[in-house]
C-alpha positions in Angstrom: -0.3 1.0 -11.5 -3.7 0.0 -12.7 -4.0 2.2 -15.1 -1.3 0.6 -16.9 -2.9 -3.1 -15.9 -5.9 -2.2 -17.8 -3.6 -0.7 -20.7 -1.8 -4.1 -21.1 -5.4 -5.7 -20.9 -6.5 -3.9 -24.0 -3.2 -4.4 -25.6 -3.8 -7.8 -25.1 -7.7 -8.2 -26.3 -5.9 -6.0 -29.1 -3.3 -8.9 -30.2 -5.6 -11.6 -29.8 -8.3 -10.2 -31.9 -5.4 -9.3 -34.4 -4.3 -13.4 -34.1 -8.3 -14.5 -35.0 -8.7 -11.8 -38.1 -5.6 -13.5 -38.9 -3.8 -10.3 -39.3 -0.8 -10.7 -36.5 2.5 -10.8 -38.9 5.7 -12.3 -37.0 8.9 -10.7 -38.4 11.7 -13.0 -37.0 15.3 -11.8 -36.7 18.1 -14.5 -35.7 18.6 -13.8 -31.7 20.4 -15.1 -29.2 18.0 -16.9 -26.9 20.7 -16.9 -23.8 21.0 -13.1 -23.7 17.1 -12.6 -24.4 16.6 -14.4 -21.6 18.8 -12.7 -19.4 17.7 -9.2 -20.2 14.1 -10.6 -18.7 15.7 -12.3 -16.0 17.2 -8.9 -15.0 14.1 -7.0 -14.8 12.3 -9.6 -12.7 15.1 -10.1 -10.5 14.3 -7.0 -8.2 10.9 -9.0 -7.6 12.5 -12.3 -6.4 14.7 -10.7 -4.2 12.0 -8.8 -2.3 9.9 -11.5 -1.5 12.9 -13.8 -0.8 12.3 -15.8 -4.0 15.4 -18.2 -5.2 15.0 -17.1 -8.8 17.6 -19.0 -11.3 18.1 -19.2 -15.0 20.2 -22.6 -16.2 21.4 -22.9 -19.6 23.2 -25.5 -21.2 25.0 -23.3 -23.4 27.0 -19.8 -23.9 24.6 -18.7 -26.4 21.8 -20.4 -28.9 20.7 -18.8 -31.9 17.1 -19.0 -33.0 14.6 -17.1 -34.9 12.2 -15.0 -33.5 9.9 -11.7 -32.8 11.3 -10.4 -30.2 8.5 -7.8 -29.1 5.9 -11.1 -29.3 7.8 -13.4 -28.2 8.7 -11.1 -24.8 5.5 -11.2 -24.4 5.1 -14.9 -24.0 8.0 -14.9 -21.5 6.7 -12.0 -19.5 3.2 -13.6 -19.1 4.5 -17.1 -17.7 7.2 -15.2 -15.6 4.2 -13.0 -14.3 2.3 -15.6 -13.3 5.2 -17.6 -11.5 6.0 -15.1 -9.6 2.0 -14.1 -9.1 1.5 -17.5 -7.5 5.2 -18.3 -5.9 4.8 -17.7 -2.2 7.8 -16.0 -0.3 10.4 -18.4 0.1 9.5 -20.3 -2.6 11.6 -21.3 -6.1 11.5 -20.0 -10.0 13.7 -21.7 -12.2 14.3 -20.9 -15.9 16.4 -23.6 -17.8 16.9 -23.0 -21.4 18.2 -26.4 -23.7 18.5 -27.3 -27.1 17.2 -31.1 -28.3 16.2 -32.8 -31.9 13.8 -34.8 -32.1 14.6 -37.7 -35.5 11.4 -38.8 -35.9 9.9 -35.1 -36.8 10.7 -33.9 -40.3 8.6 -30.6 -39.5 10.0 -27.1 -37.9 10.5 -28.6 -33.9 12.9 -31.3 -35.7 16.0 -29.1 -34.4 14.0 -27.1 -31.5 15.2 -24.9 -28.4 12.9 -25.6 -25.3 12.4 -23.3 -22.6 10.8 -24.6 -19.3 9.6 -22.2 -16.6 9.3 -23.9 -13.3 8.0 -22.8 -9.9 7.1 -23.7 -6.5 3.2 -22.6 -6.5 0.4 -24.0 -5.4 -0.1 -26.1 -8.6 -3.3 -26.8 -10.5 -5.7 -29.5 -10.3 -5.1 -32.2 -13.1 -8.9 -31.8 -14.0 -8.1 -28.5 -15.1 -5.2 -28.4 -16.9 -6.9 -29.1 -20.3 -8.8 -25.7 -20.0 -5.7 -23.7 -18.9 -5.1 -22.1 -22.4 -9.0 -21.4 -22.8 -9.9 -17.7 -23.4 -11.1 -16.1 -20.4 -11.3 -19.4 -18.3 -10.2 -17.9 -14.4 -9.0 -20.7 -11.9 -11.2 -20.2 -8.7 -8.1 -19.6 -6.6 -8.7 -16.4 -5.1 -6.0 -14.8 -7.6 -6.9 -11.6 -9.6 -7.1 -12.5 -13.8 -8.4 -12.0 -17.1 -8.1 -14.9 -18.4 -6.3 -13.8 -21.6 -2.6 -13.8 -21.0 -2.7 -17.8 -21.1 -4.5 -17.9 -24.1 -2.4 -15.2 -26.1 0.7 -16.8 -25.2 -0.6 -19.9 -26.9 -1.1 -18.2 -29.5 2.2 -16.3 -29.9 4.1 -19.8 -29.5 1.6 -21.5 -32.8 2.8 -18.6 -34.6 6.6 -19.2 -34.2 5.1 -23.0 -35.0 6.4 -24.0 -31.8 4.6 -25.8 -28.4 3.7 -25.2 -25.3 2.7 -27.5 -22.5 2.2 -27.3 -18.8 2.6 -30.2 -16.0 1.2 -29.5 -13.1 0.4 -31.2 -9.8 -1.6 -29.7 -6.7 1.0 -28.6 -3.9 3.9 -29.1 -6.1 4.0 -26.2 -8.5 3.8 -25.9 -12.6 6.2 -26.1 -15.3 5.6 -24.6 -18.6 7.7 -25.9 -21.5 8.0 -23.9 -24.6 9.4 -25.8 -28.1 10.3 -23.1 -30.7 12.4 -24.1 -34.4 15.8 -23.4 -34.3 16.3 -22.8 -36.9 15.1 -20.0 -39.9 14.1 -22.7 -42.3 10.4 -23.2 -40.2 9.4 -20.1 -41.5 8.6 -18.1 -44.6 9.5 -15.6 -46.4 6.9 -13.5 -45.7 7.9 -14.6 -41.6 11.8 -13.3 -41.5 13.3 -10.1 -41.2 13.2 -8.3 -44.8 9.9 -10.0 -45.7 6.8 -8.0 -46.6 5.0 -6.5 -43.4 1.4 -5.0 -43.1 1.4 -2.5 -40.6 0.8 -2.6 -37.2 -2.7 -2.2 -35.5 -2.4 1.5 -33.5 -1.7 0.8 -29.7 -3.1 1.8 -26.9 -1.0 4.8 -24.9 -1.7 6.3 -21.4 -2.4 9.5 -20.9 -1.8 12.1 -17.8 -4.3 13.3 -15.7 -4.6 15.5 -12.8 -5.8 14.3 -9.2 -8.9 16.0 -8.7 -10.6 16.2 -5.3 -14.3 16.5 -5.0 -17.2 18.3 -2.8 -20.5 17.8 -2.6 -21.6 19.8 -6.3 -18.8 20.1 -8.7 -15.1 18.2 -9.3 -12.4 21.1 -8.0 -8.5 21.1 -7.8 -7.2 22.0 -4.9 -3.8 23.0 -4.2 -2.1 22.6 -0.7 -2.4 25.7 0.2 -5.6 25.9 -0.4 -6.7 22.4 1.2 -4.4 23.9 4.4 -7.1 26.8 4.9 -9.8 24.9 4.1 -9.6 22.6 6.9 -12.2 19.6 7.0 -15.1 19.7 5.1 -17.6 16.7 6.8 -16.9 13.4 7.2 -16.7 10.1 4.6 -16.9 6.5 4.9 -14.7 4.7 2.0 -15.5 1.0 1.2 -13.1 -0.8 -1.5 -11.9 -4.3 -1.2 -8.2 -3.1 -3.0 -6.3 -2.2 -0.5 -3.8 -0.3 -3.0 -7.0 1.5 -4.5 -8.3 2.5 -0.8 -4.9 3.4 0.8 -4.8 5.8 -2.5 -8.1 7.5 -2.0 -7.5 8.2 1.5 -4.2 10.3 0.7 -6.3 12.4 -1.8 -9.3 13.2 0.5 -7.7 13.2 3.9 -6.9 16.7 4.0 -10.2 17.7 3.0 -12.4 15.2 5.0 -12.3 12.7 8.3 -12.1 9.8 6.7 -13.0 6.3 8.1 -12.1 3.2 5.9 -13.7 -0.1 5.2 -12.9 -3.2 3.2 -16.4 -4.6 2.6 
């Protein structure tokens, strides 16, 4: 699980640096934005109903048609779903309402737009900060694990679809993000749309297996379970790690080779 939490970091710092150089391409094919929705909305709905999370998605219409990059822009809808659902507490509310609007007294590409707003029940965010939200690597002091980045690239994802995004937020009364993408193909280029030229993508960043090792007190050895069985206990350890996932993990690996006590700090 961490493991792939640092992969997605560095795909991240990846797509950002890709968005300075100037070198992120979006290819947009004409989707319906109802069923991309709901194909998120499925996989985060396992989530909501563990913690007891009322977890709805509202749309005005059967299906809406815009144009976008699917792959980036899942990725902006993944971020802001994370992050409702990171700072939801049990029992608490995530809406997703999806709308169409037009707005006469634009002539550029949000003059027809669809708007997505992503609304929860959070703690909310000081009004002081919500200027610096978007900033690269800024970190609320909240207590809440963060990078920094996901914020900031999903700014950046929305600009390139030459849409908006915009947060309202008020301390003890959640956040709501509202995206504003064109709806239609005519807000982007040639180069932009399914067909166009395409440089290729930068090479990813993939996982690779690895074998649980246990160690004594020279050398890194694998043991297998017979082997750990006739063993028996080698010594005692003392294991100090403030994540609880991380410590609860390293005490199944060297528990049948040492007494292990546990600390947090």
């Amino acid at each position: 699980k961490n493991a792939n939490r640092i992969l997605e970091l560095i795909n991240q710092l990846l797509d950002i640096r890709k968005i300075d150089k100037g070198q992120m391409r979006i290819i947009c094919a004409e989707t319906d934005l109802v069923g991309f929705i709901e194909d998120l909305y499925k996989t985060f709905d396992y989530q909501a109903e563990k913690r007891r999370i009322r977890f709805v998605f509202e749309h005005e219409m059967e299906k809406l048609p815009v144009w976008i990059d699917r792959n980036n822009f899942d990725k902006v809808l993944v971020n802001l779903l994370s992050n409702a659902f990171k700072y939801t507490p049990e029992d608490g509310e995530i809406r997703i309402y999806l709308s169409a609007g037009t707005d006469r007294k634009s002539c550029g590409p949000l003059s027809e737009y669809a708007e997505i707003k992503i609304l929860d029940s959070g703690p909310g965010i000081d009004e002081t900060k919500l200027e610096k939200i978007f900033e690269r690597f800024y970190q609320m002091e909240n207590g809440h694990e963060g990078s920094g980045i996901g914020l900031s690239l999903v700014q950046r994802l929305v600009e390139l679809h030459h849409g908006q995004i915009t947060l309202v937020s008020e301390v003890g009364k959640g956040s709501t993000f509202s995206i504003y993408i064109p709806q239609d193909k005519s807000a982007y280029s040639t180069e932009e749309l399914l067909g166009g030229s395409r440089e290729p993508e930068e090479q990813r960043v993939y996982s690779t297996n690895a074998h649980d090792v246990y160690v004594d007190d020279t050398e890194i050895v694998e043991l297998d379970s017979s082997e750990r069985e006739e063993s028996g206990k080698h010594g005692t350890i003392l294991i100090v790690e403030d994540n609880l996932e991380i410590l609860e993990m390293l005490e199944d690996i060297f528990a049948p080779i040492y007494h292990v006590y546990k600390a947090t700090n």
